[in-house]
C-alpha positions in Angstrom: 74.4 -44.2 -77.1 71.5 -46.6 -76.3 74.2 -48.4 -74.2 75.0 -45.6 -72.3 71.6 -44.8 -72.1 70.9 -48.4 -70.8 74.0 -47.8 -67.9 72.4 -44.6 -66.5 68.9 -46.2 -66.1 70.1 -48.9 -64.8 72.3 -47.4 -61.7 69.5 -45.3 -60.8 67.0 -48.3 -60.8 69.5 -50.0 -58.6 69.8 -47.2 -56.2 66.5 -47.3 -55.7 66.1 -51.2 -55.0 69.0 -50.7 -52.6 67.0 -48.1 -50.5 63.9 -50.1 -50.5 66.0 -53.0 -48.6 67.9 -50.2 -46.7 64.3 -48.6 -44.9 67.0 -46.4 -42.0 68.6 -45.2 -45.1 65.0 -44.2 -46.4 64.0 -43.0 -43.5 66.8 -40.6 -43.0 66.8 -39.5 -46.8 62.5 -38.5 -46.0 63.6 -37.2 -42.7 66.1 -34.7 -44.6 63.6 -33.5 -47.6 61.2 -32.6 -45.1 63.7 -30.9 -42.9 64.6 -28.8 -45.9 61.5 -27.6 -47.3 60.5 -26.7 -43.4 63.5 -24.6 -43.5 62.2 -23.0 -46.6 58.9 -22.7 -46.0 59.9 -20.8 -42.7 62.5 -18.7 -44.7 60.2 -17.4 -46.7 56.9 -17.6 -44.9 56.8 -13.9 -44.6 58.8 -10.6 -46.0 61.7 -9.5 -44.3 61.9 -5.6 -43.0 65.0 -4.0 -43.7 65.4 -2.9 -40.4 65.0 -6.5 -39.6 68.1 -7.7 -41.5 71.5 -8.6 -39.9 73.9 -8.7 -42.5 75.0 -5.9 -45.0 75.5 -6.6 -48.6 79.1 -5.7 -48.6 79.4 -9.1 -46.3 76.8 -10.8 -48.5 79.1 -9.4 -51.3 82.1 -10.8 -49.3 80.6 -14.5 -48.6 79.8 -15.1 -52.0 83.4 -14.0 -53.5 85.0 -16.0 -50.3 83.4 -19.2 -51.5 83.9 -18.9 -55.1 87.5 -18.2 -54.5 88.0 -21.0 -53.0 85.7 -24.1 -55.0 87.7 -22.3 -57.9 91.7 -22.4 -56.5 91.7 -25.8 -55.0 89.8 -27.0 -58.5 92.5 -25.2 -60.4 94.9 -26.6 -58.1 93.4 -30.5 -58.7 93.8 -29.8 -62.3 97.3 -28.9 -62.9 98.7 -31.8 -60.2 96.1 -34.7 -61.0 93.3 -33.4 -63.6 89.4 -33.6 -63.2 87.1 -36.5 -63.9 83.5 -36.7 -64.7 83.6 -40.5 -64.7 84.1 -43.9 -62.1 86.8 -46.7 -62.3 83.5 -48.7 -63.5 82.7 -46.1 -66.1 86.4 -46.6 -67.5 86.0 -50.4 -67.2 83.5 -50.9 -69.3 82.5 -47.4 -71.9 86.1 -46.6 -72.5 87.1 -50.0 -74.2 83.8 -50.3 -75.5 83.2 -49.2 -79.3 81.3 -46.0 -78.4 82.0 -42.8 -79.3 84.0 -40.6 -77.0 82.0 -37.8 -78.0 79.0 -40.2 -76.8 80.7 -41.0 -73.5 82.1 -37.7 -72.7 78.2 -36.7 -72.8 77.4 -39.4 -70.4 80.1 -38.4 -68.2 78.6 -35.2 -68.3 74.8 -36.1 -66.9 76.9 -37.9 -64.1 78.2 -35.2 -63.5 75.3 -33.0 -63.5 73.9 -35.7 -61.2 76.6 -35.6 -58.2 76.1 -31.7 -58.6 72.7 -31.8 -57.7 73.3 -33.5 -54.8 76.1 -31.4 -53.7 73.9 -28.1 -54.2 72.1 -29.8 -51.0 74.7 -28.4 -48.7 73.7 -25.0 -50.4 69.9 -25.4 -50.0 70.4 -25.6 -46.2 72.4 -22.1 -46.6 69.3 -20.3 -47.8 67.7 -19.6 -44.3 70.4 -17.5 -43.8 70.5 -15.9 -46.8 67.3 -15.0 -46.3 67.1 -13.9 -42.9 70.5 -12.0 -42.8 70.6 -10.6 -46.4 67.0 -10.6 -47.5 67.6 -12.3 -50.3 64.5 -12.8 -52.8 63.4 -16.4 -54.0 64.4 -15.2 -57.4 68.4 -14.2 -56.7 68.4 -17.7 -54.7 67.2 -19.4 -57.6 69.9 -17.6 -59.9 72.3 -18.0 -56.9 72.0 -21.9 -57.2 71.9 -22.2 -60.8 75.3 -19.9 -60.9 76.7 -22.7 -59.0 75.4 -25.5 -60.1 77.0 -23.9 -63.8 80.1 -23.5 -61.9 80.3 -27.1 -60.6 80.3 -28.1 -64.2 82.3 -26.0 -65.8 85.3 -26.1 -63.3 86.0 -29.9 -64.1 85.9 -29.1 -67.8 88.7 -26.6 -67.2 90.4 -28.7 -64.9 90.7 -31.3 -68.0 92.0 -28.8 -70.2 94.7 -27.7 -67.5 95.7 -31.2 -67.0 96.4 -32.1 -70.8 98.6 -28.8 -71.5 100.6 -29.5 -67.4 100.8 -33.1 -68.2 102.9 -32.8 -71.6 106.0 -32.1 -69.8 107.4 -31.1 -66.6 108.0 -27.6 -67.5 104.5 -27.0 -68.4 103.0 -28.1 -64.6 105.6 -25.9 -63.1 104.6 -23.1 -65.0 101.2 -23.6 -64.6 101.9 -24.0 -60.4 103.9 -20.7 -61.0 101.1 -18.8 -62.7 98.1 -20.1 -59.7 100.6 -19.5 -57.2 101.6 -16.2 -58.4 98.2 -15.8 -58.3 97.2 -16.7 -55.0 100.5 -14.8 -53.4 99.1 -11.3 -55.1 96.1 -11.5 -53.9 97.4 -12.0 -50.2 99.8 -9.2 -50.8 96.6 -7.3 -51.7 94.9 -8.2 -49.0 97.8 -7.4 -46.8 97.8 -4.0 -48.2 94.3 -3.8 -46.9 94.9 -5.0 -43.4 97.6 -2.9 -42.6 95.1 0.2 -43.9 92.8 -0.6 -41.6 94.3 -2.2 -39.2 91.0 -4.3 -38.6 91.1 -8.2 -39.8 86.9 -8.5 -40.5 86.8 -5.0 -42.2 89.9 -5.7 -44.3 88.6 -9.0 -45.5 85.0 -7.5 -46.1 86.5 -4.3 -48.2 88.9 -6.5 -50.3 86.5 -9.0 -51.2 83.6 -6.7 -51.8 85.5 -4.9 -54.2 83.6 -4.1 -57.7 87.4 -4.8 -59.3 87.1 -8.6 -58.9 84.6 -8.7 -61.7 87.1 -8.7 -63.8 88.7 -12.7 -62.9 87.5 -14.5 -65.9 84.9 -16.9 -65.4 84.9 -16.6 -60.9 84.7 -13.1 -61.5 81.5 -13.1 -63.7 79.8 -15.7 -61.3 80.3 -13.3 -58.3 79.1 -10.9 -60.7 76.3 -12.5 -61.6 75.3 -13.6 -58.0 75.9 -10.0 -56.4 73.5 -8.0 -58.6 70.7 -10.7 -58.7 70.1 -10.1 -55.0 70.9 -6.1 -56.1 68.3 -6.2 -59.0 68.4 -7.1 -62.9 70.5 -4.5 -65.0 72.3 -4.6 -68.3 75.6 -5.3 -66.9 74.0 -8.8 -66.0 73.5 -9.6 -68.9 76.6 -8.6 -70.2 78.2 -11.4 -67.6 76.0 -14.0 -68.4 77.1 -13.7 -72.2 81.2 -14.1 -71.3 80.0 -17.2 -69.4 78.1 -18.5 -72.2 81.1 -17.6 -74.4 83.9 -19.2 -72.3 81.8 -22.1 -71.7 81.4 -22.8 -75.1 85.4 -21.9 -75.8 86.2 -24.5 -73.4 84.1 -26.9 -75.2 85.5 -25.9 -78.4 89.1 -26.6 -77.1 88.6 -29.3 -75.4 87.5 -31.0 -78.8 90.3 -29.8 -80.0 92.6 -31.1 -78.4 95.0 -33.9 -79.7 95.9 -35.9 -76.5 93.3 -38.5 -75.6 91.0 -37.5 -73.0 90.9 -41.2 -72.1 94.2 -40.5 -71.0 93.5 -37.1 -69.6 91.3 -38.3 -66.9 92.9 -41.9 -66.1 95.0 -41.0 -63.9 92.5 -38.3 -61.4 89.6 -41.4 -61.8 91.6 -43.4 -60.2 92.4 -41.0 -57.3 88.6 -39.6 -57.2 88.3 -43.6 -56.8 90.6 -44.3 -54.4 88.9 -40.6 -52.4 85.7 -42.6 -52.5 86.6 -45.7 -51.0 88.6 -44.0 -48.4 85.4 -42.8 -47.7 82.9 -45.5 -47.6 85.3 -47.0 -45.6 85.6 -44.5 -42.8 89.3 -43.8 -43.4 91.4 -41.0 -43.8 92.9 -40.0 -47.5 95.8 -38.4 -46.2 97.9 -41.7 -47.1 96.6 -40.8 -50.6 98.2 -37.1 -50.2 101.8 -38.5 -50.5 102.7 -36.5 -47.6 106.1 -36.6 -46.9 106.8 -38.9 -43.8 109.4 -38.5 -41.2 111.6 -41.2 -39.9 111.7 -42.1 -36.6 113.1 -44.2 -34.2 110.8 -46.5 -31.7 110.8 -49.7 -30.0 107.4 -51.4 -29.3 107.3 -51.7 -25.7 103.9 -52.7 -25.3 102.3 -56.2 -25.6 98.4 -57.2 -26.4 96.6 -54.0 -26.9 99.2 -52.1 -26.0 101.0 -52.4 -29.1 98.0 -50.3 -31.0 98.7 -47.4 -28.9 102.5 -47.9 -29.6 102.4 -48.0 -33.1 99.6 -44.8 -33.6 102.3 -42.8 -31.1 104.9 -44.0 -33.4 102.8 -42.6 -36.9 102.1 -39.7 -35.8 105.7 -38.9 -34.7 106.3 -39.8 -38.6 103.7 -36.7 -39.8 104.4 -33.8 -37.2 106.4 -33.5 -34.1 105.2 -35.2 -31.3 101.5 -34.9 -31.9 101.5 -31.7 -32.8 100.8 -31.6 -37.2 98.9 -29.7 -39.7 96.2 -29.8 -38.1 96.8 -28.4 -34.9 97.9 -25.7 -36.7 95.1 -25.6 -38.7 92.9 -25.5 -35.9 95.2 -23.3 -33.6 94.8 -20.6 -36.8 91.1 -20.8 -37.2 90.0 -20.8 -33.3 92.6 -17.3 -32.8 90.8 -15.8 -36.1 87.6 -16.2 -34.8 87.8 -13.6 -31.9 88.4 -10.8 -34.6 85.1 -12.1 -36.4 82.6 -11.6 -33.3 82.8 -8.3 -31.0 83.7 -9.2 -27.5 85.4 -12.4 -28.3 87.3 -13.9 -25.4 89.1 -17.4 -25.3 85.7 -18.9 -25.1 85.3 -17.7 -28.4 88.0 -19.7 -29.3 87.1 -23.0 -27.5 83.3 -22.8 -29.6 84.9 -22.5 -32.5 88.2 -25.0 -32.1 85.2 -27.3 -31.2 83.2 -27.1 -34.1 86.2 -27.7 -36.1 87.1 -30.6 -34.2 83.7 -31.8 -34.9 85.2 -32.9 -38.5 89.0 -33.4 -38.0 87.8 -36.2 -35.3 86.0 -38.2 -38.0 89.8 -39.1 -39.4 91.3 -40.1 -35.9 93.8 -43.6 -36.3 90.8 -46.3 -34.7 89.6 -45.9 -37.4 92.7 -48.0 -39.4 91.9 -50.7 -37.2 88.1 -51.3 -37.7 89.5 -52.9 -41.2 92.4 -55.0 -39.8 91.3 -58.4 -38.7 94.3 -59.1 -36.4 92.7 -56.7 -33.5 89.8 -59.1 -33.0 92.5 -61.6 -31.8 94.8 -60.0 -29.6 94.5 -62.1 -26.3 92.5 -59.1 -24.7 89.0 -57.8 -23.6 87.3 -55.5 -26.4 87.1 -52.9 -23.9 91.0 -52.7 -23.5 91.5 -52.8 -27.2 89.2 -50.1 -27.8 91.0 -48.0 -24.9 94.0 -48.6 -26.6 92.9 -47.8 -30.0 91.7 -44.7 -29.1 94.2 -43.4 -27.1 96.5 -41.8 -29.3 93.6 -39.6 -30.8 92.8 -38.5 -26.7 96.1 -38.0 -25.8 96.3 -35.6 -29.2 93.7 -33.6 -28.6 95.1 -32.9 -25.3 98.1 -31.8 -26.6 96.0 -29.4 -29.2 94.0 -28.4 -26.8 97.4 -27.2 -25.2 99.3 -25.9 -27.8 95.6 -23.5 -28.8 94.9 -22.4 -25.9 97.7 -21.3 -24.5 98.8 -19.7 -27.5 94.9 -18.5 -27.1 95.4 -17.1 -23.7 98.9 -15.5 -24.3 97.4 -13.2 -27.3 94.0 -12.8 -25.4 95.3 -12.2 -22.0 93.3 -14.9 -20.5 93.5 -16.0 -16.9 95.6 -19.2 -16.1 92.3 -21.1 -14.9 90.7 -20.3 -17.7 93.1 -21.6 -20.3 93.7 -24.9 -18.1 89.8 -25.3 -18.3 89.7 -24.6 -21.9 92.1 -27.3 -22.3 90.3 -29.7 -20.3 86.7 -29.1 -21.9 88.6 -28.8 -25.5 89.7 -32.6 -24.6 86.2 -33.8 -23.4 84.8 -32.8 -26.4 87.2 -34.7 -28.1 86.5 -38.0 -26.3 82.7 -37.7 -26.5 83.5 -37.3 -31.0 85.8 -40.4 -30.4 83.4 -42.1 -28.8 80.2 -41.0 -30.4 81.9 -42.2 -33.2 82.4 -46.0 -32.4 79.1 -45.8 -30.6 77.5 -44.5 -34.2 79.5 -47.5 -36.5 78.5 -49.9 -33.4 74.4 -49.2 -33.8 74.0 -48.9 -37.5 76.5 -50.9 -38.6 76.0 -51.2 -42.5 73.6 -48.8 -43.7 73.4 -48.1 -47.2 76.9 -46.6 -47.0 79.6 -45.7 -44.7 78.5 -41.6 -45.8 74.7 -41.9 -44.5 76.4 -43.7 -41.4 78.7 -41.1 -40.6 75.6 -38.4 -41.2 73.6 -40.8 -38.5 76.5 -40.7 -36.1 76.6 -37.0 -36.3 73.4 -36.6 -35.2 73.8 -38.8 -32.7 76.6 -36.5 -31.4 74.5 -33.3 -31.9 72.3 -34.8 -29.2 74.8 -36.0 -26.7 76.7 -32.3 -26.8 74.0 -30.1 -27.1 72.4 -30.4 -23.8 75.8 -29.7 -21.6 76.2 -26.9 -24.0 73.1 -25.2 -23.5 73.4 -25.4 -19.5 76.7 -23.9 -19.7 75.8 -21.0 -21.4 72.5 -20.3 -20.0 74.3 -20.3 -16.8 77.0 -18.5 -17.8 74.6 -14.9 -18.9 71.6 -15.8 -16.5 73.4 -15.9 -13.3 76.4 -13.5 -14.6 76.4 -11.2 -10.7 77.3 -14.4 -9.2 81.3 -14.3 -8.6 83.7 -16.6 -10.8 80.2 -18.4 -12.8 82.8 -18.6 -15.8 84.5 -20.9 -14.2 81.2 -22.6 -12.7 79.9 -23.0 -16.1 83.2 -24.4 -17.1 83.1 -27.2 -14.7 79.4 -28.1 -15.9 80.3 -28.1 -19.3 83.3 -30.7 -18.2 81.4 -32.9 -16.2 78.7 -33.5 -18.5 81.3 -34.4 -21.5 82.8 -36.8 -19.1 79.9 -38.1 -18.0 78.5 -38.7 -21.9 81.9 -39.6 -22.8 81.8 -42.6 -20.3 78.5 -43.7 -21.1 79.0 -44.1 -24.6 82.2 -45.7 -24.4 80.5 -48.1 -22.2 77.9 -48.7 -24.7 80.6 -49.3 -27.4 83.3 -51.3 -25.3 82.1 -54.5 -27.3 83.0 -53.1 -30.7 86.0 -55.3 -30.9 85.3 -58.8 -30.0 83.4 -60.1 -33.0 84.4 -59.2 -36.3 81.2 -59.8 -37.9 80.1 -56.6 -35.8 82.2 -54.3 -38.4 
């Protein structure tokens, strides 16, 4: 144990040497503590009337089933198909040949684990404003709130192991175990169905079903909604009585998972090396759907171009092989999400649609196909400028989200009603937005380069696109309700919204154009 005790001392004095050479990485890290215990300190600086809250606790109720629903299906679903892992490739590599217990390195795996949870309950602290403000939501239930989850974190890979090793023994097994989640999953959208066609209302539907007192009854998610719900509802016996099946399951799961007689070293092999191969997609700026084993389509193309030409060629030619033309999953995706969020806000129009679509954009553009050739050396000698290669490499992702900017708001308009001009401008601003994430993008991997990792540079470059699209924003929709008696301002505020995209768009891809001509820049 003194070895293991040795590794985890040792990794955590080496990330802190690395920050002290890294100071932007430091600086950012500082710059995000005290950004969060502002947010708290405001949060809770005084009480909160109830005449002053926003939110009701059936939709507090509702949020907090939502997301334990789904952490818990798509870990179930990563534990019948690959298993869970609490350790690294290096972790295998050098404890599992080692001649240390497995009950000795299991436990390490399990502070790692415990570890990466507390810095994934970050994305949860930054939730608590609005928990307070909208629910009113003591410091006591958010404590018991986070702990809930941070329990959950660590429990759901335990389960996911214990999935794995009874779906892995034979092919019968997983498609059961598909068949039972599935099962699942389709019963509770025939339940939900029920529930819609009731009331005939999407939000209400969604906010009755989940609120529902009957859910207490799924083992384990159940109890944590449980759990959750009546903290912010006050302490009673039934409380407790949750707590204790948790405790109990928790330590059944232990108890079979020592039991088991296949080799955990086996178990979790084969989902280390995917959580691996997830990781350095990531530090790498790279999609993971190649590590999806999506099923690709062939097609039929002949390179026409020459010089940089050929990289807008080939991307055309890829994404022919995952969707049809350019339209794939996630148009669809987005198309879904941007038509569901006018039944979540009163009033909501086709500009609705075109905030949200945006924001969801905001993430899909961080997988666009440039970034495939940032890590191929043969770009930087294509016998043209940088400029032209980056044009070129970037292309294909413009030219999509024009097409999903179509495909949305048309189908947007046709359900909404919306006037042809607006649509077309929808499209249009849909598309700038697009080009200033592709650009802000490159710009972001241009200026910091290697810092610390390729996550803290992609948090960086997000804030640097916050600041170029929030100004344009703001304009457009203080002039869309200030000056609302002037005739056709929706479209005015359209057309200022576009030009300042454009306008930041061509700035930074000025700023960037030089991203390609020496590799040493990447």
């Amino acid at each position: 144990m003194r070895a293991l005790y040795y590794l985890l001392i040792t990794s955590l004095k080496n990330t802190i040497k690395e920050l002290k050479r890294k100071p932007l990485a430091l600086i950012f890290y500082i710059v995000i503590i005290i950004g969060m215990g502002f947010l708290i300190f405001i949060s809770f600086r005084k009480p909160i009337q109830a005449d002053q809250l926003k939110g009701s606790q059936d939709l507090f109720t509702a949020i907090i089933t939502g997301v334990l629903l789904l952490i818990s299906y798509f870990s179930l679903k990563n534990g019948i198909e690959k298993g869970s892992s609490f350790f690294r490739m290096a972790d295998v590599n050098l404890t599992f040949s080692a001649p240390i217990s497995p009950k000795s390195i299991l436990i390490y795996g399990f502070i790692k684990q415990l570890v990466t949870t507390i810095f994934t309950m970050v994305f949860f602290l930054f939730q608590l404003p609005s928990l307070r403000l909208n629910f009113g939501i003591s410091g006591s239930s958010i404590t018991i709130i986070l702990i809930s989850l941070f329990c959950l974190f660590v429990i759901l890979p335990l389960l996911g192991i214990i999935i794995y090793a009874y779906a892995s023994k034979s092919r019968k097994n997983r498609k059961l175990s598909k068949n039972i989640l599935n099962g699942i999953l389709f019963l509770t959208l025939g339940i939900f169905l029920y529930v819609l066609v009731r009331t005939q209302n999407f939000l209400q539907a969604l906010i009755i079903f989940l609120s529902n007192d009957m859910l207490n009854a799924i083992p384990l998610v159940g109890w944590f909604r449980a759990v959750m719900v009546q903290s912010a509802q006050g302490f009673n016996s039934h409380m407790y009585l949750y707590i204790s099946l948790i405790v109990g399951f928790s330590l059944l799961l232990l108890y079979i998972f020592g039991r088991l007689k296949t080799d955990y070293y086996e178990d979790v092999l084969e989902a280390t090396e995917y959580k691996e191969s997830v990781y350095r997609a990531k530090k790498e700026g790279t999609s993971i759907e190649g590590l999806q084993n999506d099923k690709l389509k062939k097609v039929h193309s002949r390179y026409t171009g020459t010089g940089a030409k050929a990289i807008f060629t080939r991307h055309m030619t890829e994404y022919r092989k995952t969707g049809y033309f350019l339209i794939n999953r996630n148009t669809i995706i987005l198309a879904i999400v941007g038509l569901a969020s006018k039944f979540f806000y009163s009033g909501g129009n086709i500009r609705t649609v075109l905030y949200m679509t945006i924001y969801m954009l905001f993430f899909f553009s961080f997988q666009g196909k440039w970034l495939q050739e940032t890590k191929k050396p043969y770009i930087y000698l294509f016998p043209s400028s940088s400029a032209s290669k980056l044009f070129y490499a970037t292309l294909a992702d413009n030219l999509k989200n024009l097409v999903d900017g179509s495909f949305i708001f048309i189908a947007a308009g046709v359900v909404l009603k919306a006037d042809i001009l607006s649509i077309l401008l929808s499209i249009i601003a849909y598309t700038s937005y697009g080009s200033i994430y592709i650009y802000g993008d490159v710009l972001g991997r241009r200026l910091f380069g290697e810092v610390h990792n390729k996550i803290l540079n992609g948090a960086l470059s997000i804030l640097l696109l916050i600041f170029a699209i929030a100004p344009g924003l703001i304009i457009s929709i203080i002039v869309q309700f200030k000056f609302v008696q002037i005739p056709y301002i929706n479209y005015y505020s359209y057309l200022m919204l576009i030009g300042w995209n454009l306008l930041v768009a061509s700035i930074i891809l000025i700023s960037s154009r030089g991203i390609f001509k020496y590799v040493e820049m990447e």
